[in-house]
C-alpha positions in Angstrom: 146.3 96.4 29.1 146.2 100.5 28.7 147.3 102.6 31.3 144.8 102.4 34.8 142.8 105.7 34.9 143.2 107.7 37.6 139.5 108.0 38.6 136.5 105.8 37.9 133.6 107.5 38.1 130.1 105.6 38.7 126.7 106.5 38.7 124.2 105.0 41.0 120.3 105.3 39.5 117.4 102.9 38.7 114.9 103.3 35.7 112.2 105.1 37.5 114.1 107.1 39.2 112.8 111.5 38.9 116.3 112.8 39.8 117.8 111.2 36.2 114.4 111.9 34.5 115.6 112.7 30.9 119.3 111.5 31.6 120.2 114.5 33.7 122.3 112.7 36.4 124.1 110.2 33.4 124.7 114.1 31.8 126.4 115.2 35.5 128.2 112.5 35.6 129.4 113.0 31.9 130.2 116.4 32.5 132.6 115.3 35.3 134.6 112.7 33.5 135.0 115.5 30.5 136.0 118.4 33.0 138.3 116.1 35.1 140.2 115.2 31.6 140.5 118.7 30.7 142.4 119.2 33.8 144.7 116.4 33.2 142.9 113.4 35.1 142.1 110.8 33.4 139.0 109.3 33.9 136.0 106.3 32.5 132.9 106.0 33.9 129.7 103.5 34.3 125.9 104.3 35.0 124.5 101.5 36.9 120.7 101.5 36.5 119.8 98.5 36.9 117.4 96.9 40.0 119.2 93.6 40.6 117.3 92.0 43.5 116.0 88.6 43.4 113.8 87.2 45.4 115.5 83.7 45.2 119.1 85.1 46.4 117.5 87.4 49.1 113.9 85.9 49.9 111.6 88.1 52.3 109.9 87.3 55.3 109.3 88.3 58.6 112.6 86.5 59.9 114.7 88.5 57.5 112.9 91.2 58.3 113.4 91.6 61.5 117.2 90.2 61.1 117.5 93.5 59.1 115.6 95.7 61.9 117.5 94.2 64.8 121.1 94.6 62.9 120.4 98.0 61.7 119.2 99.1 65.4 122.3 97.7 66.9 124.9 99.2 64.5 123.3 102.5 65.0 123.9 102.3 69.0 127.7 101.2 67.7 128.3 104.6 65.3 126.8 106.8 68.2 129.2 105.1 70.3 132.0 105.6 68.4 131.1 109.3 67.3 130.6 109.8 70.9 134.1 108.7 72.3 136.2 110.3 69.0 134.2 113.6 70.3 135.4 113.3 73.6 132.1 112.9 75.0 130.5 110.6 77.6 127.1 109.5 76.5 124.3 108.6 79.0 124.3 104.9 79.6 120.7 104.7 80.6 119.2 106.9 78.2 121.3 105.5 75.1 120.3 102.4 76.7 116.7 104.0 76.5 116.6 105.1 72.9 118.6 101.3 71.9 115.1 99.4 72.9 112.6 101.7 71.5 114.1 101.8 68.4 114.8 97.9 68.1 110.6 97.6 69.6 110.2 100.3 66.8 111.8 98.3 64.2 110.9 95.2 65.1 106.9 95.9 65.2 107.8 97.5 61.7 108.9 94.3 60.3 106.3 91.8 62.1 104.2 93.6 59.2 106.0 90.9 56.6 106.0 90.7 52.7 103.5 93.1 52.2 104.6 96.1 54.2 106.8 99.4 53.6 109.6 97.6 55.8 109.8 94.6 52.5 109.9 97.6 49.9 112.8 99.0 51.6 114.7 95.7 51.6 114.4 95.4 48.1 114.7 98.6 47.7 118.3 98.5 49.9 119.6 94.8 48.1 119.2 97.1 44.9 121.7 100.3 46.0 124.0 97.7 47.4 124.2 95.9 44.2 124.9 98.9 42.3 127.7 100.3 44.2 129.3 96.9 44.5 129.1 97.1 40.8 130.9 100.2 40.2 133.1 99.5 43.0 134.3 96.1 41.0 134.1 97.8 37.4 136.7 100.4 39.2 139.0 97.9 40.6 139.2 95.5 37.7 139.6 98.7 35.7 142.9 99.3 38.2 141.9 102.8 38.5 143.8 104.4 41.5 140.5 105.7 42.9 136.6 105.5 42.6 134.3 108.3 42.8 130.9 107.2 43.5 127.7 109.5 43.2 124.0 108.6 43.9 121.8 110.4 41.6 120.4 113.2 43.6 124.1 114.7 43.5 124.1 117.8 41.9 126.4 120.3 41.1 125.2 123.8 41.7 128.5 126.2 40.4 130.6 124.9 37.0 133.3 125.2 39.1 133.5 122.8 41.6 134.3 120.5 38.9 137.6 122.2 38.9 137.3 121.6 42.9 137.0 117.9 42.2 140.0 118.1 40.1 141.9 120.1 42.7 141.3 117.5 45.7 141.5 114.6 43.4 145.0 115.4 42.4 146.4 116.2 45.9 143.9 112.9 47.5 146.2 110.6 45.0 149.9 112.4 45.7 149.4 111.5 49.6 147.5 108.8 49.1 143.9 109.8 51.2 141.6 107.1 51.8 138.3 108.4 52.0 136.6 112.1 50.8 133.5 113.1 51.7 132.3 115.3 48.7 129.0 116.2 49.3 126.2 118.4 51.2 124.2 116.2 52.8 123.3 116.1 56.3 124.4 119.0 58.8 127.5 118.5 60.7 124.9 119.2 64.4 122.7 116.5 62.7 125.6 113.8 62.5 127.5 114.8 65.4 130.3 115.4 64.3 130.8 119.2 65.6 133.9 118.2 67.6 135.7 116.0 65.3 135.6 118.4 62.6 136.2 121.6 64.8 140.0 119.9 65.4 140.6 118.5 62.3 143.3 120.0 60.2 143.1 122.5 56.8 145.0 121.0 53.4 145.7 124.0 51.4 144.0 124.2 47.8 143.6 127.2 46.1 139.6 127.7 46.1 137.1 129.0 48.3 135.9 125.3 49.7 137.7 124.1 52.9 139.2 120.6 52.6 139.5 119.2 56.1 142.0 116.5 57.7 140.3 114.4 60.0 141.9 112.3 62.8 138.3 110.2 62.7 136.6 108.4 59.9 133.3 109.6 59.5 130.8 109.8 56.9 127.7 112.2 55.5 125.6 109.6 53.7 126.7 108.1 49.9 125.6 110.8 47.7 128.7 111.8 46.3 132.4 110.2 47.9 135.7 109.5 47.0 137.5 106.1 47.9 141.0 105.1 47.3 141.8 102.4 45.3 142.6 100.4 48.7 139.8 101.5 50.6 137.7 100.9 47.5 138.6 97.1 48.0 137.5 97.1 51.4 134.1 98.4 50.7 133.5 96.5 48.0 134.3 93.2 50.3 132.2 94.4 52.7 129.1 94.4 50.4 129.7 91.8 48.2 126.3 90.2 47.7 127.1 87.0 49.8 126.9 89.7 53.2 124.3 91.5 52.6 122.2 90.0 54.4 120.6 90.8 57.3 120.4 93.9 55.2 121.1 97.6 56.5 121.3 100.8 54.4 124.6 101.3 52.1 125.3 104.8 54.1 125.5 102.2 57.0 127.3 99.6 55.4 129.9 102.1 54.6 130.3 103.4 58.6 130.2 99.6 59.4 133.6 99.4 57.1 135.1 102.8 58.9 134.6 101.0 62.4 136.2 98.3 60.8 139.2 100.2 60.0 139.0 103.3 62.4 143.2 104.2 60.9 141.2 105.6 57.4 142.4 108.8 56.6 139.4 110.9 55.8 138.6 114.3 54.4 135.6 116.7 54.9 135.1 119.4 51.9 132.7 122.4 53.3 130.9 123.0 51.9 130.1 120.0 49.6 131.4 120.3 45.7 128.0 117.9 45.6 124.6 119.1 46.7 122.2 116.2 47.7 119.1 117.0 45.5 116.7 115.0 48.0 118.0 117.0 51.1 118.2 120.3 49.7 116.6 122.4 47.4 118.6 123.0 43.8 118.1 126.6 42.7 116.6 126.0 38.8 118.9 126.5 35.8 121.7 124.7 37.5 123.8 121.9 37.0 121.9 118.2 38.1 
């Protein structure tokens, strides 16, 4: 067997989807693997665009349904939790109480709709992403790559040179060994809640203008664009292996149900993101996507 490389690099897409209309997001990811290689990481890589979800494995009805509704609405109240109590803070019982039932009533009328509604779509839909990055998750580890970079395809990359960024984090993420990295800009650190957490985590030097942040909490800024350990990577990809996913949640989810699994992950925050996340924000035209 060659030598492992020292990143795995995966694309997560489907055939309809507008943000790899023409191949643009298999050209990102292309573009990646080539400028990690010029700096001296070696790197393969995988596009998984394929919709997996079968109806036999994962049928829908309003019991599944509402499995999924009920299980998504309780992990929620278990991240804010957590965030909560890693900030320091002391949530309001009643009102977190409050917002716990509305959203499960919320949910649950959502998913009383059955096969025909929005809340079925999304659960294919969901089965579908899961699929995919359990894919590249397994392609990476059987490849015995030391780590696996995973992007979604609304990841873009606004300046050439946060490919050198990549490079730069990658290299010092495997010399002490990092678990997790979250590499894109996605949702606003007021918007997650993670203020606090950030605010005291530490700075790991790198010779850019992006901050790389130490964190002494595992959190997370959706799946767009991460970096995961070869260790962690085996974790995840336990975690949704397609005999769990069901009752079905979203993969950002999945993903914070592994950190509360493992609340010891050593996790980095890059600010801003060397990944902008093309459905959040607007991508200036004649840039990298």
């Amino acid at each position: 067997m060659p030598n492992p490389s020292d990143v795995f690099l995966g694309l997560v897409t489907h055939p309809k989807s507008s943000f790899n209309k023409d191949g643009r997001a298999t050209c990102l990811l292309e573009q990646v693997a080539q400028g990690l290689k010029k700096l001296g990481i070696s790197a393969e890589y995988l596009v998984s665009d394929r919709n997996d979800y079968s109806a036999q494995a994962y049928p829908i009805s309003r019991g599944t349904l509402l499995a999924a509704a009920q299980a998504q609405v309780k992990l929620e109240h278990e991240w804010r939790d957590f965030i909560a109590k890693s900030s320091g803070l002391n949530p309001n019982r009643l009102s977190e109480q409050c917002l716990y039932q509305v959203m499960r009533l919320k949910r649950s009328v959502a998913a009383f709709k059955g096969e025909n509604s929005t809340a079925a779509e999304a659960y294919q839909r969901l089965i579908n992403i899961d699929l995919s990055h359990h894919r590249v998750l397994t392609q990476g580890i059987n490849a015995g790559a030391k780590a696996v970079v995973i992007l979604e395809d609304d990841a873009s990359i606004i300046d050439p040179r946060r490919i050198d960024d990549l490079a730069l984090v990658t290299k010092k993420a495997l010399e002490v060994k990092t678990d997790f990295i979250s590499l894109s800009e996605s949702i606003s650190a007021p918007e997650l809640g993670i203020e606090r957490i950030l605010k005291r985590g530490g700075s790991v030097d790198f010779d850019s203008d992006i901050d790389v942040i130490e964190l002494d909490t595992p959190v997370t800024n959706t799946v767009c664009a991460n970096y995961y350990s070869r260790e962690f990577a085996i974790k995840f990809q336990a975690h949704i292996s397609p005999e769990h996913l069901t009752p079905v949640k979203p993969i950002d989810w999945r993903l914070n149900e592994v950190m509360l699994a493992n609340p010891n992950t050593t996790c980095w925050w890059v600010q801003p993101g060397i990944f902008v996340q093309g459905s959040m924000h607007e991508i200036p035209p004649n840039t990298q996507s």
